[in-house]
C-alpha positions as CSV (number, residue, x, y, z in Angstrom):
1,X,0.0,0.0,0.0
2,X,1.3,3.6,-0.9
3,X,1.1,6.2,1.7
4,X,-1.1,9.3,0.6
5,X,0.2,12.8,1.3
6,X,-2.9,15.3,1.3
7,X,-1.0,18.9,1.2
8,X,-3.6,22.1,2.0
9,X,-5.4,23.0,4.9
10,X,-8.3,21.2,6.5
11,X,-11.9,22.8,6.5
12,X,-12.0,23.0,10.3
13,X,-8.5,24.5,10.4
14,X,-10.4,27.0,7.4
15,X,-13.2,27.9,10.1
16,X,-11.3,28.3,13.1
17,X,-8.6,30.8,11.3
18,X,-11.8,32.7,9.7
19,X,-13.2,32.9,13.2
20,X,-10.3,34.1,15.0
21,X,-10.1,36.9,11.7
22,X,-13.6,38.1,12.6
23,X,-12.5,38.2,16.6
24,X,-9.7,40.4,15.5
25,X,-11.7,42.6,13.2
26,X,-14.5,43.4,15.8
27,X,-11.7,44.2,18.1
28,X,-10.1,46.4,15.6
29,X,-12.5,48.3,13.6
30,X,-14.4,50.2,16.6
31,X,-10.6,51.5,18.7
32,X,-9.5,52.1,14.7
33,X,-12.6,54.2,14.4
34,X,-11.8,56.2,18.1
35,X,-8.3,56.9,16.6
36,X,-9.6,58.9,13.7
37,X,-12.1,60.7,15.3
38,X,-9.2,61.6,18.1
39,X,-7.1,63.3,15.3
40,X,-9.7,65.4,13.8
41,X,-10.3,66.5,17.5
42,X,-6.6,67.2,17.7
43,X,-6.2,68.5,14.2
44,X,-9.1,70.9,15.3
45,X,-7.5,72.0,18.3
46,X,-4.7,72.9,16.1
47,X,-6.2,75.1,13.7
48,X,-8.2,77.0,16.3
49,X,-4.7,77.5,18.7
50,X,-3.6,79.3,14.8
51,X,-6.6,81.5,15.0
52,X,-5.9,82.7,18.3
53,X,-2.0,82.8,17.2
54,X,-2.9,84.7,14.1
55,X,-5.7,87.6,16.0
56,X,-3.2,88.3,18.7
57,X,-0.4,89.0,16.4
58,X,-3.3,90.9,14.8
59,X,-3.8,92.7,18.0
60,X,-0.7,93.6,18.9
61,X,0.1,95.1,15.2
62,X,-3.1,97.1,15.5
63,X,-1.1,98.2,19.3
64,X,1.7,99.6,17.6
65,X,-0.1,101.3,14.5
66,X,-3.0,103.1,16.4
67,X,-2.2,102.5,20.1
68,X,-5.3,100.6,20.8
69,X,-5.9,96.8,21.0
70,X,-8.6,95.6,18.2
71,X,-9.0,92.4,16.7
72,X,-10.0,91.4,13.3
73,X,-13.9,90.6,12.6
74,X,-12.5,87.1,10.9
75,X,-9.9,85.9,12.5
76,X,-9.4,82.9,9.0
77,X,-8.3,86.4,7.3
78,X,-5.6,86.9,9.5
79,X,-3.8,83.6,8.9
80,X,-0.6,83.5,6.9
81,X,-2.0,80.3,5.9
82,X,-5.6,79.5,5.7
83,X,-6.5,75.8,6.8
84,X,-7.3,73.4,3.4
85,X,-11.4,73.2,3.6
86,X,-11.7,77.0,4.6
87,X,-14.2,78.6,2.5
88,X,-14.1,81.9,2.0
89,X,-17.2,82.9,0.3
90,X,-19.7,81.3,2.0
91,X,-20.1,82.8,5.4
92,X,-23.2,80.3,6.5
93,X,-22.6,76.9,8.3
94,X,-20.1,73.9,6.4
95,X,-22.0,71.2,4.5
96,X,-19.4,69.1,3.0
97,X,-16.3,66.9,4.9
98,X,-13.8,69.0,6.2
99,X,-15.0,72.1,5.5
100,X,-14.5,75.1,7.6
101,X,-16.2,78.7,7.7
102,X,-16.9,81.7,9.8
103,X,-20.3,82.9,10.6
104,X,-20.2,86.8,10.6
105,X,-24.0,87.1,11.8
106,X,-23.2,84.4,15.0
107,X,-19.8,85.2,15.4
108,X,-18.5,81.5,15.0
109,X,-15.8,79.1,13.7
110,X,-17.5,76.1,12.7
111,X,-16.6,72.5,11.3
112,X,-18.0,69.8,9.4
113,X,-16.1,66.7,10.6
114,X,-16.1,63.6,8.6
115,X,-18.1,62.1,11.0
116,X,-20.7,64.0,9.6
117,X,-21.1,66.6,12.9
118,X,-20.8,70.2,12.7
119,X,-18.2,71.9,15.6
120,X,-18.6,75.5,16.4
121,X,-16.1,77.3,18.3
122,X,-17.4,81.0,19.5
123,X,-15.4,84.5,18.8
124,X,-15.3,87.1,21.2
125,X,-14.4,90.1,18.6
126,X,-13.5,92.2,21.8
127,X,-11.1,89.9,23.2
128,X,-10.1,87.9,20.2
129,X,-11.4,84.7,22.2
130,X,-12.6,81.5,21.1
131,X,-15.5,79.8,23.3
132,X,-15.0,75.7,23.8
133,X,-16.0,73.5,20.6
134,X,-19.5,72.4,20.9
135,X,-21.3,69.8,18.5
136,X,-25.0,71.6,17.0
């Protein structure tokens, strides 16, 4: 009689490497999903610490010209370098992914995260401060 060798995997060995693959993925996916939505955060927290960077440099200019401390009524128009989603022309609340605007009748930042939620930040044009971000 002639021994038989059988190369390949078994089906059980087949099931239990899908099932430990599907363990991993549930596992995965939802802390994968917290790390992106912990950069925007952090990506936000970025561009408003610019704004306040660019409206006191702002202020202080407006010191040594005139002697008084102003600040500008959009603070995006004071950045050397505007933040890639910024729109300029439209002054009413984002509607697409990563888009980011400045509400002249509220007096607000605000940011459409890919999440699809909109993050407002409020402006203080008299002290050149921003409020906390808050989801509306």
């Amino acid at each position: 009689m002639k021994p038989t060798e059988q190369n390949g995997f078994t089906l059980v060995e087949l099931i239990i490497v899908m099932v430990l693959l599907g363990i991993l993925a549930a596992v995965a996916i939802p802390k994968m999903g917290n790390t992106i939505s912990s950069s925007e955060e952090a990506a936000e927290n970025a561009i408003i610490a610019a704004l306040e960077a660019a409206v006191e440099v702002y202020a202080m200019d407006q010191v040594v010209e005139n002697s008084a401390k102003s600040y500008p009524p959009n603070p995006f128009d004071e950045m050397d370098k505007q933040p890639s989603g910024y729109n300029s022309v439209n002054s009413l609340d984002p509607t697409v992914d990563g888009e980011w605007t400045f509400n002249t009748t509220g007096n607000y930042v605000a940011h459409f995260r890919n999440d699809n939620k909109r993050y407002k930040w409020s402006y203080d044009v008299s002290t050149g401060g921003f409020g906390p971000g808050i989801e509306y």
